[in-house]
N, C-alpha and C positions, 0 to 999 in steps of 0.2 A: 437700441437693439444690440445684445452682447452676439460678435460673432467671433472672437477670440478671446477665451479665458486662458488668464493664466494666474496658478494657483501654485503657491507650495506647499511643503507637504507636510512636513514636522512641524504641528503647533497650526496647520492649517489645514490642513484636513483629516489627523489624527491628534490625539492628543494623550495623555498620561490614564485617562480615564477608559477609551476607547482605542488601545494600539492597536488591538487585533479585528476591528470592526466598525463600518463604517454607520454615521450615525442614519437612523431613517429618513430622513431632513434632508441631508447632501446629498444621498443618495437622488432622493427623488428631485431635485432641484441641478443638480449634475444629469441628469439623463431630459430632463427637459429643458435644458437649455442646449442640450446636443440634438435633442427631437428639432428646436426649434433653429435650428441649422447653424448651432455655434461650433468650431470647433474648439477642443481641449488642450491647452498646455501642460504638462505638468513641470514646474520650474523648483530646483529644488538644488541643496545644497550637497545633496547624496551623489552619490557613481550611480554609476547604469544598472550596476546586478542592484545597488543598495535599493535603489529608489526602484526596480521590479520587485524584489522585494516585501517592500511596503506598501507596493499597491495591491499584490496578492495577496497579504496579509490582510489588508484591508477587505476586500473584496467588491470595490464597488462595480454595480450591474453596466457600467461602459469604460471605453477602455482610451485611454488618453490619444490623440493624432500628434502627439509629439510630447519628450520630454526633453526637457532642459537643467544640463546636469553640472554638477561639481560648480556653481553659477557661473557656470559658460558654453559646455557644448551642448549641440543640437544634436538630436536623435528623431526618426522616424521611422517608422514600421518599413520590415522589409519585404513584407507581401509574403514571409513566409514562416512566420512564428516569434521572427527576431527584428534586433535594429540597429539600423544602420546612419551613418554623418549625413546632415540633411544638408547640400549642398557643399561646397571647400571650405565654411568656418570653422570646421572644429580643426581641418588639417593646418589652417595659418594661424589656427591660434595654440595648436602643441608647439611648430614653429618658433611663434614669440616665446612662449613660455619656458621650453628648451634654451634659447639664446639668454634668455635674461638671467636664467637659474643659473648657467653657465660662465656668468660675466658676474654673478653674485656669490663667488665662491668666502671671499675675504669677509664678505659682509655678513654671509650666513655663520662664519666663524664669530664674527663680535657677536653677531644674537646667541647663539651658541653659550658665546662666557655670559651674555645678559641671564638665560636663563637659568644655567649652573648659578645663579644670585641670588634666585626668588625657588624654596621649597614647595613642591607638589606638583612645580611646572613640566608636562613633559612634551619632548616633538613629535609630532609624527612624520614617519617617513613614508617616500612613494616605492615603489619596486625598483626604482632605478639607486634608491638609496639619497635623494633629495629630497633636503627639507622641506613637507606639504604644509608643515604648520605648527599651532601649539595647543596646546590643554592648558589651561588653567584649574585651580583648583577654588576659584570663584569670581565671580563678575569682577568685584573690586579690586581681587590680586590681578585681570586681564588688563583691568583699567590702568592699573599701575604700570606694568610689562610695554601698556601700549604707549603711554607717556614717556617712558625709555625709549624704546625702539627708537618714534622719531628725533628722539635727539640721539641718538648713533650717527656718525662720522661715516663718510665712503658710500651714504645710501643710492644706489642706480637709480638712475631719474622716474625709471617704470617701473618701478621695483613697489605692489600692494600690499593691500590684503582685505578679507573680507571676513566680519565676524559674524558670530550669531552666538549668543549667550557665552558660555566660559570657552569654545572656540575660535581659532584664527587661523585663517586659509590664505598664505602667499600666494600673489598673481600679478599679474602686469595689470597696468593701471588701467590696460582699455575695455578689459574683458570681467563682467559683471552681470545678475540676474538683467540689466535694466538693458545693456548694450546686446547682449542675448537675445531678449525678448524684441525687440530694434530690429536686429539683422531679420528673427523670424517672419516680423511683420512684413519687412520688405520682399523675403522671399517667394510670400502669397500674396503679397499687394492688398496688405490688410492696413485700412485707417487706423488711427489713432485712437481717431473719436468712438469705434466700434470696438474696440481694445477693454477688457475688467483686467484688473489686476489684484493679487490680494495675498498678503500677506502678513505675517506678527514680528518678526524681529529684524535685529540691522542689517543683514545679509538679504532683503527683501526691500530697503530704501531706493534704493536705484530703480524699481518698477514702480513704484509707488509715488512719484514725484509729482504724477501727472504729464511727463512729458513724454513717454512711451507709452504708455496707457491714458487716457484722457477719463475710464472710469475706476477709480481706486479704493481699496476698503481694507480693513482688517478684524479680527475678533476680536473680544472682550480681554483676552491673555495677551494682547500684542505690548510689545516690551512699549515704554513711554516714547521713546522717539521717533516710533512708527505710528503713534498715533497721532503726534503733533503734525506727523509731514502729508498723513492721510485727512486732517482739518484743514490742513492750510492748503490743498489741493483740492479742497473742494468735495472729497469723496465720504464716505459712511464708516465710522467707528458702529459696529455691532456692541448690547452688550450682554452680546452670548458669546461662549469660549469655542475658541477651534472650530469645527467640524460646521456645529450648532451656528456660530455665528459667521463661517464662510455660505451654508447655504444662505441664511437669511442676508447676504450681500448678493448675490447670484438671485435671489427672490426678486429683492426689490433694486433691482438694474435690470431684471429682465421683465416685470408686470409695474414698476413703479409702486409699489406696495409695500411693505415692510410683511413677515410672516406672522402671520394671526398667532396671539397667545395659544398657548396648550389649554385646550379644557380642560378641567376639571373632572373627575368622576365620579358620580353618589349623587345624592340628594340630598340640597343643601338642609339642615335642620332649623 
């Protein structure tokens, strides 16, 4: 019985084919597993306006009981259109993140000359004017970048980060989709074993492990090393993309079935 899904968003429940529209599938398999007294996560690597967003853009017919943002804070409705920090994690983990950034002045400097090295890389900044992260200008040139980093000199012990495709999101080493979804659980005093998680790419491994969520899955688009860690945890590789293959995960965890092929239409000749 799924009584806590958590689900992200880019590449899981939208995709390149479907941005603006949620598939009929998820749709209807997201509102019956909420019928069926599950609540929703939505877990994602977006900010809070990003990832509303993306859900109104999408439009699906229920509306998430919490999101989990930038992979680490918690949000929940505030009873009055908006949303608000669901208990003090998100406030001790700006805290950490403040102190670390802070004490990572030297070392953001060496990344700094790292990426003036490698053309098309760029950083992104936060509003405070600290470095959130980088662009890449392809998977490989990321892979490269990240093989430097950790050999830079001066690294702060908690000093992370969290990728997904040609992105990379600096953070403290405690705070992640997996330790996120962790804290949620404990704040409802929600098992393990009643936990779906699902997800496509590396910024979605930390939920996917099987040890915060006990049922795990990903779509047919999920990068290769999400889907090794979703076999070897026992959980369901779909292979259908995004949307299409997070219902048919959320199907068959909630009826034990997998979803019936599409008929056909016409008569066959």
């Amino acid at each position: 019985m799924i009584r806590l899904l958590s689900t992200d968003f880019d590449g899981t429940l939208a995709d390149n084919l479907h941005p603006r529209s949620c598939v009929p599938t998820l749709d209807y398999e997201l509102a019956e597993a909420v019928r069926d007294g599950a609540l929703w996560a939505v877990n994602t690597g977006r900010s809070l306006e990003s990832a509303l967003e993306g859900l109104d853009g999408l439009g699906v017919s229920v509306t998430p009981d919490y999101i989990l943002t930038s992979e680490r804070h918690i949000y929940q409705p505030d009873g009055k259109g908006g949303w608000h920090d669901y208990g003090d994690w998100n406030e001790i983990c700006r805290e950490h993140h403040d102190l670390l950034f802070k004490e990572s002045g030297s070392f953001f400097d060496r990344i700094s000359a790292l990426v003036a090295s490698h053309e098309g890389v760029d950083f992104q900044q936060n509003y405070n004017g600290v470095p959130e992260g980088l662009v890449a200008a392809s998977e490989e040139q990321l892979d490269q970048l990240i093989s430097e980093l950790a050999a830079l000199p001066g690294r702060p012990e908690d000093f992370h980060y969290q990728r997904s495709n040609i992105y990379l999101r600096f953070c403290h080493r405690r705070y992640d989709k997996g330790s996120a979804l962790a804290e949620l659980s404990r704040l409802i005093d929600m098992p393990t074993s009643q936990i779906l998680a699902v997800g496509d790419h590396q910024n979605d491994l930390p939920m996917l492990f099987g040890e915060v969520a006990a049922m795990v899955a990903c779509p047919s688009n999920a990068h290769q090393t999400v889907k090794e860690a979703v076999l070897k945890a026992g959980g369901h590789v779909s292979e259908r993309p995004a949307g299409e293959g997070t219902a048919e995960a959320i199907h068959l965890y909630r009826t034990g079935k997998k979803v019936p092929p599409k008929k056909e239409t016409g008569k066959r000749s």
